[in-house]
C-alpha positions as CSV (number, residue, x, y, z in Angstrom):
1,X,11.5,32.9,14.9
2,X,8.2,32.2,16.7
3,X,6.5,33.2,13.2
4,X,8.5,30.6,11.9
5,X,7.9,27.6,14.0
6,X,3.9,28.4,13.7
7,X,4.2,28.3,10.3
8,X,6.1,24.8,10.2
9,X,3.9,23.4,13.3
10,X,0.9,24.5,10.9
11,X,2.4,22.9,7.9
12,X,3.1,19.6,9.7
13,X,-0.5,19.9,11.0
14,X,-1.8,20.1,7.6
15,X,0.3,17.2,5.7
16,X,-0.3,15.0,8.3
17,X,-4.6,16.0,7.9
18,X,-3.3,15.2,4.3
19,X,-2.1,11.7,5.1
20,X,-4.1,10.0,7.7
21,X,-7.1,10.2,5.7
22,X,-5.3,8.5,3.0
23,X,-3.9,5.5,5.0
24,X,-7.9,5.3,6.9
25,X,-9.2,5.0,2.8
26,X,-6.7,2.3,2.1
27,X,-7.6,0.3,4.9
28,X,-10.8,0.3,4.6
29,X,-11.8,0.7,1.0
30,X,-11.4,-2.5,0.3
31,X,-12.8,-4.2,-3.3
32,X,-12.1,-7.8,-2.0
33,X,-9.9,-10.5,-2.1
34,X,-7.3,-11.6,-4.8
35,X,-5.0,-15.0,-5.3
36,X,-2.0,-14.7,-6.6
37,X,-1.8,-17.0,-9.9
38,X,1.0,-16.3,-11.4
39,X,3.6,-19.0,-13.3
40,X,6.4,-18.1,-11.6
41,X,6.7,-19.1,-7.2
42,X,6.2,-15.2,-6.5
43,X,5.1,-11.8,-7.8
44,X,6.9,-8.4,-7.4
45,X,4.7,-5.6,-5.2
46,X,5.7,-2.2,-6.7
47,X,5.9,1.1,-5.8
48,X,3.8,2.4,-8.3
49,X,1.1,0.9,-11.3
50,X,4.0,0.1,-13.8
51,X,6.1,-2.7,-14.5
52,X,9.2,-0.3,-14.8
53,X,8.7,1.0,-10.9
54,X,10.8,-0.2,-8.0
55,X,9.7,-3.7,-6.2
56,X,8.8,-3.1,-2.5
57,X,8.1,-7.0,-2.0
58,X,7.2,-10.2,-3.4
59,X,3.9,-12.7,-2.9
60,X,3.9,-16.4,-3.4
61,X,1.8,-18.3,-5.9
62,X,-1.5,-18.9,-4.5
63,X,-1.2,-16.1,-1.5
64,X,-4.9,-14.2,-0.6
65,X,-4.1,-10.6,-0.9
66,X,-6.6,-7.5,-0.2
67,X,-7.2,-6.0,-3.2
68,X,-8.3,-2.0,-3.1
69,X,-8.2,-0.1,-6.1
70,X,-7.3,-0.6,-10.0
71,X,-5.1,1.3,-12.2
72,X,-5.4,0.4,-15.4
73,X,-3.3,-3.2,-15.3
74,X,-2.3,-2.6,-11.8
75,X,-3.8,-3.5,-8.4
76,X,-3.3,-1.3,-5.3
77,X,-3.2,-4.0,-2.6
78,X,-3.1,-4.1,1.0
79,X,-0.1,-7.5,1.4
80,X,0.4,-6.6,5.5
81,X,-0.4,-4.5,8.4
82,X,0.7,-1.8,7.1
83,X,1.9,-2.6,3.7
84,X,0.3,-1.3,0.5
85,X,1.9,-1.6,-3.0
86,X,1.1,-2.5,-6.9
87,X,0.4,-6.2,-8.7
88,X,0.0,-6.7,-12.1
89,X,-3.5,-7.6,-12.2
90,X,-2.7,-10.2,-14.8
91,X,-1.5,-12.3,-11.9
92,X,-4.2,-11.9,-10.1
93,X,-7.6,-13.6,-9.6
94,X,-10.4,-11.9,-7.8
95,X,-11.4,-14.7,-5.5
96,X,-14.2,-12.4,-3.3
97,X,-15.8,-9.2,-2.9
98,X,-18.0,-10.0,-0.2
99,X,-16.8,-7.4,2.3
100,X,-17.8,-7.0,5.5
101,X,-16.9,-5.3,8.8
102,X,-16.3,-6.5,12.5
103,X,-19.7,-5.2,14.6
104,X,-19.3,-3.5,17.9
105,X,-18.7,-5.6,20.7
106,X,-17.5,-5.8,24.4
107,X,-14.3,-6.8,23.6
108,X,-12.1,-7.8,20.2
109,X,-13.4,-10.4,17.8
110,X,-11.4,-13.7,18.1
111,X,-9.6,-15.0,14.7
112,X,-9.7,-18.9,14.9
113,X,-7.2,-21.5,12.9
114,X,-10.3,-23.3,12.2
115,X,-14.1,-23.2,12.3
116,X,-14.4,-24.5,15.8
117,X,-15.1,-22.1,19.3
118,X,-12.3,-24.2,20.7
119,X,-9.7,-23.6,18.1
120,X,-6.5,-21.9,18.4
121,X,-7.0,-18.0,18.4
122,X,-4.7,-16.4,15.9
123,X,-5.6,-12.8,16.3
124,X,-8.3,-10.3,18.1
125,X,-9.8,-7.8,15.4
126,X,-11.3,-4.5,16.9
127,X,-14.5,-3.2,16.3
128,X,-14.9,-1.9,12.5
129,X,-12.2,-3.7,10.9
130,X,-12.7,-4.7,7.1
131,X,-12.5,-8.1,6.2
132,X,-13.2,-10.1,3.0
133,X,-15.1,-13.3,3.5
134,X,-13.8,-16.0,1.3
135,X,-16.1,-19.0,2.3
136,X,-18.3,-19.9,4.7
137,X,-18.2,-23.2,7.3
138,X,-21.6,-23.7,9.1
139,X,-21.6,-20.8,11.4
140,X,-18.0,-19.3,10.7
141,X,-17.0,-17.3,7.7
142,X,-13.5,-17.8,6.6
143,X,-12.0,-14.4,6.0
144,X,-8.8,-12.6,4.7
145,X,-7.8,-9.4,6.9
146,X,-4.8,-7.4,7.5
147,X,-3.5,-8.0,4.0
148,X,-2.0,-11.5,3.3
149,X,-3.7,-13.3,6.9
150,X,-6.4,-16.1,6.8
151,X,-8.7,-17.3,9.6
152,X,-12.1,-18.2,10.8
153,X,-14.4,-15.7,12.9
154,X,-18.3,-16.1,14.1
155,X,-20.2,-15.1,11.1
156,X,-22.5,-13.3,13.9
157,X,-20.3,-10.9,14.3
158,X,-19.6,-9.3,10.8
159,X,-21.7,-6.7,9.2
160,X,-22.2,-5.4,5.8
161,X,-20.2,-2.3,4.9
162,X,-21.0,0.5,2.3
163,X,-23.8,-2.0,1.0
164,X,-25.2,-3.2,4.2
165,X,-28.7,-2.1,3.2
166,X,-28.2,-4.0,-0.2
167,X,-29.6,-7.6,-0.2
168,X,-27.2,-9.0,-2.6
169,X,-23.7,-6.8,-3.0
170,X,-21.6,-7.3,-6.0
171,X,-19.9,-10.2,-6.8
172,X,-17.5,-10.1,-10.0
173,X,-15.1,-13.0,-10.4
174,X,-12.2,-12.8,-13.0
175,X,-12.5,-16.1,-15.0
176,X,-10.8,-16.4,-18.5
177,X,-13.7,-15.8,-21.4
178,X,-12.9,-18.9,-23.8
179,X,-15.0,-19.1,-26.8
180,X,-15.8,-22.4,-28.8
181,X,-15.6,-20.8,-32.2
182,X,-11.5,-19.9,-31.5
183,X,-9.9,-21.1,-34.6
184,X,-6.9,-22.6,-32.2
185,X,-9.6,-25.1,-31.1
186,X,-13.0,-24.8,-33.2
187,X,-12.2,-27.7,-35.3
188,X,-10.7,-30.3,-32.6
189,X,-12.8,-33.6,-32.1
190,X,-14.5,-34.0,-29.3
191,X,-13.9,-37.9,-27.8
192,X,-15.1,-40.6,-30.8
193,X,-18.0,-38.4,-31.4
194,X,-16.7,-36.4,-34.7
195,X,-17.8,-33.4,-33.7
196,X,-15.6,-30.8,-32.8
197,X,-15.7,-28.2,-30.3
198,X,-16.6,-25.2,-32.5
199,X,-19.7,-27.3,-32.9
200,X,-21.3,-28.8,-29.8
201,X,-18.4,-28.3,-27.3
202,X,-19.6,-25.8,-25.0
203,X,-19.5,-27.3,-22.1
204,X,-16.0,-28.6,-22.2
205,X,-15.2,-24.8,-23.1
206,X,-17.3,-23.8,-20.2
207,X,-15.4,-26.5,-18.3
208,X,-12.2,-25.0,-19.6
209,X,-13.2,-21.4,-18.1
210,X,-13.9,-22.9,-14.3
211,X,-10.8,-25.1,-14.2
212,X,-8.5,-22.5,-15.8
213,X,-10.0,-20.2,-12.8
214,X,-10.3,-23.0,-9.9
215,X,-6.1,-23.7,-10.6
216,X,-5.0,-20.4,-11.3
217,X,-3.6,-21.5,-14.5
218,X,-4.4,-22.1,-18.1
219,X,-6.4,-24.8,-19.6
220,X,-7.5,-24.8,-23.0
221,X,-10.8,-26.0,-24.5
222,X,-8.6,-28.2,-26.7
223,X,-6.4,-29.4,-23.9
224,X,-9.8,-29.5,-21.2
225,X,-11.4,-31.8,-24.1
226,X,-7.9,-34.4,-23.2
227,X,-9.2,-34.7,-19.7
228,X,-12.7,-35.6,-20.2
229,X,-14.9,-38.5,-20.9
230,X,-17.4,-38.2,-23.5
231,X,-20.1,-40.4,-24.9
232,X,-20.1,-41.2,-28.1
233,X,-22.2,-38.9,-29.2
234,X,-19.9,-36.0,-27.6
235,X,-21.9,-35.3,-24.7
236,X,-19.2,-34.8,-21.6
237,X,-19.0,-37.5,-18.2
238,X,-19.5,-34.2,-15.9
239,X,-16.0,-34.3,-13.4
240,X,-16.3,-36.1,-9.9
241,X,-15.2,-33.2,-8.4
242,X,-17.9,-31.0,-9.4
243,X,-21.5,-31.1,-7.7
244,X,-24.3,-31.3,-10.4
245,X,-27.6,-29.6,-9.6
246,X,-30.6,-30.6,-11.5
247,X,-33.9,-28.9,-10.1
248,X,-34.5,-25.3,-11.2
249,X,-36.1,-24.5,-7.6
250,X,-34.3,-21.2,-6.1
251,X,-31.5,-21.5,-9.0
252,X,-31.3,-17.3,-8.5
253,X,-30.1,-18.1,-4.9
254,X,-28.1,-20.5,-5.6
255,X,-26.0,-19.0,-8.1
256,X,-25.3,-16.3,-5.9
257,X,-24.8,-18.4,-2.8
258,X,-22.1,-20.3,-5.3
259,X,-20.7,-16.8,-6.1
260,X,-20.8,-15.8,-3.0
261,X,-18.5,-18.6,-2.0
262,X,-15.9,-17.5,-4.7
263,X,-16.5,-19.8,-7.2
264,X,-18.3,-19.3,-11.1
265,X,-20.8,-21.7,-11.7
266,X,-21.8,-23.3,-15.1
267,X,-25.7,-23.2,-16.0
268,X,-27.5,-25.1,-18.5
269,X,-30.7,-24.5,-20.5
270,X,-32.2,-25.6,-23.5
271,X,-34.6,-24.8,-26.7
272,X,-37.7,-26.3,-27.4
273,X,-36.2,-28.5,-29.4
274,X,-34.4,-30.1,-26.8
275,X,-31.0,-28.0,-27.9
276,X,-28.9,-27.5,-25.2
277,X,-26.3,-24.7,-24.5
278,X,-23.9,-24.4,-21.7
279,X,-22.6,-20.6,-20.3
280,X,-19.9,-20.0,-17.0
281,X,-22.1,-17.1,-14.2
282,X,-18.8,-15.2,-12.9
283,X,-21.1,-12.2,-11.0
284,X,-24.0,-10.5,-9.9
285,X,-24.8,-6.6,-9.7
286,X,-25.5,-5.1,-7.0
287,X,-28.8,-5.5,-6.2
288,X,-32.3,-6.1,-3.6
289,X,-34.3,-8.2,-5.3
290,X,-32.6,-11.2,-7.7
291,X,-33.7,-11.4,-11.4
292,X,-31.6,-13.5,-14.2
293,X,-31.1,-9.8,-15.9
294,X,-28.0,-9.2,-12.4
295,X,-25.8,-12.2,-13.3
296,X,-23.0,-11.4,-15.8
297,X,-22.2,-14.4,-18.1
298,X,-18.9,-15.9,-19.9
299,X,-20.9,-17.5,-23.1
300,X,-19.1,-20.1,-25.5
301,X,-21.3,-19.4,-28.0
302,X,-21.5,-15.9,-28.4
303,X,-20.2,-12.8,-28.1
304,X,-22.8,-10.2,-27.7
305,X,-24.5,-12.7,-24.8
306,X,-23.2,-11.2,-21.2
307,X,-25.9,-11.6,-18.7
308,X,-28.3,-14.3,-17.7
309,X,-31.4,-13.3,-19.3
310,X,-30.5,-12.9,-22.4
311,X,-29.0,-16.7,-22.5
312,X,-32.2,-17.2,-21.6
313,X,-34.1,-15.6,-24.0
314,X,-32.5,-17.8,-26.1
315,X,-32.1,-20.6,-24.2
316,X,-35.5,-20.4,-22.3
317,X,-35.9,-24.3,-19.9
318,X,-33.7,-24.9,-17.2
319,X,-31.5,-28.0,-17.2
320,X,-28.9,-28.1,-15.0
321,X,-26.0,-26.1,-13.1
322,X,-22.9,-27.5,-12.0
323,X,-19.4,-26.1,-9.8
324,X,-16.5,-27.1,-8.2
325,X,-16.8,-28.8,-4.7
């Protein structure tokens, strides 16, 4: 009997050394930060990375969730305290991955409703505690944590984590790769101009790629081209609610300041000949020192084009880079 119980007290010692570990990784493992884009007002959380598995719980349409791990198709997210399950990634835009970790302090870090040291506090976080910054307000980040929650904490008090002695962590956004050339759109007129997209409309395609990404839905070059203004020789009325930067002067950190953010941004170059070319920046390597050769690329134009420098290459005089506000 005694023999027995040691042997069950040891095998309960060892599953739960089996377990602990596990829940510890999912915590705080973290990739970044997903929203929930998905046509329909919620999306199942399964059991398991198939659509044929049991549902354990349901998001709503534009919901942050803490994104961990991929499985093929399937995200392993964190959606609550202690609630961990599987989302089609389909569904699922990658908003941030700029993680970072509470620093030690005297007491618990203060999550705020708003950027402000005399807003309501929401929550305390302890020391270490993952977070995902989604956006930064003058001295407060804005951050997801504990699955699903939002909030604003003193951007002192956050750390790197596995890349704290890496300048410039990864970024990788998930924005839909449109290209001009699609035979759906390629030969759709652009405005009064008589061109059509397949010929000179990469940057309503481009356009098409940041909208489609900024809304969580859909759009179209051909259906992007409908909500534009264009000149009459085709060349596009930029949106009002995009900011339009023109000097070349730090463009490196910009771009990743923009990404940083959670947000692609659209950069334009041109030939000698005064061509010009338009391509969507969704990410940066991880990396110390900038150099156009990091930042991944969505190009209209081209399929073999996938980072900065070589749209460059070809494209070698900065024009101008543009994002959503």
């Amino acid at each position: 009997m005694k023999r027995f119980v040691s042997s069950l007290l040891v095998a309960v010692i060892i599953l739960s050394l089996n377990v602990i570990p596990l829940n510890a990784s999912a915590t705080n493992n973290i990739y970044g930060a997903g929203r929930v884009t998905t046509s329909s007002t919620v999306l199942n959380v399964r059991s398991a990375p198939s659509s044929t598995s049991s549902i354990k719980g349901k998001l709503n349409r534009n919901a942050y969730v803490t994104l961990i791990s991929k499985t093929n198709n399937f995200w392993y997210v964190r959606y609550g305290e202690s609630l961990y399950g599987y989302c089609h990634s389909d569904y699922i835009n990658i908003v941030s991955t700029d993680v970072k970790a509470v620093k030690p302090t005297q007491g618990r870090l203060r999550v705020r409703a708003t950027a402000s040291l005399s807003s309501t506090v929401k929550d305390y976080l302890s020391s270490g505690a993952t977070v995902t910054v989604l956006s930064h307000e003058g001295a407060f980040s804005k951050i997801l944590y504990n699955g699903l929650k939002t909030g604003y904490v003193h951007s002192d008090y956050l750390r790197g984590t596995s890349s704290s002695n890496v300048n410039y962590p990864k970024i990788s956004l998930s924005v839909p790769d449109f290209k001009q050339t699609d035979s759906r759109w390629a030969n759709v007129t652009i405005g009064s101009s008589g061109q059509t997209i397949g010929r000179i409309g990469c940057a309503t395609t481009a356009l098409a790629m940041t909208e489609s990404y900024r809304t969580g839905t859909t759009i179209y070059p051909h259906t992007m081209s409908k909500k534009l203004s264009y000149t009459s020789g085709g060349a596009v009325y930029w949106p009002s609610n995009y900011n339009v930067i023109t000097t070349g002067n730090g463009y490196l950190e910009t771009i990743y300041s923009v990404l940083k953010s959670g947000k692609p941004i659209i950069v334009g170059a041109k030939k000698a000949n005064g061509s010009q070319h338009y391509v969507v920046v969704t990410g940066v390597a991880e990396t110390n020192t900038l150099s156009a050769s990091d930042f991944y690329i969505n190009d209209p134009g081209s399929n073999t084009r996938t980072t900065l420098n070589q749209f460059f290459n070809t494209y070698p005089y900065f024009y101008k880079m543009l994002y959503a506000k």
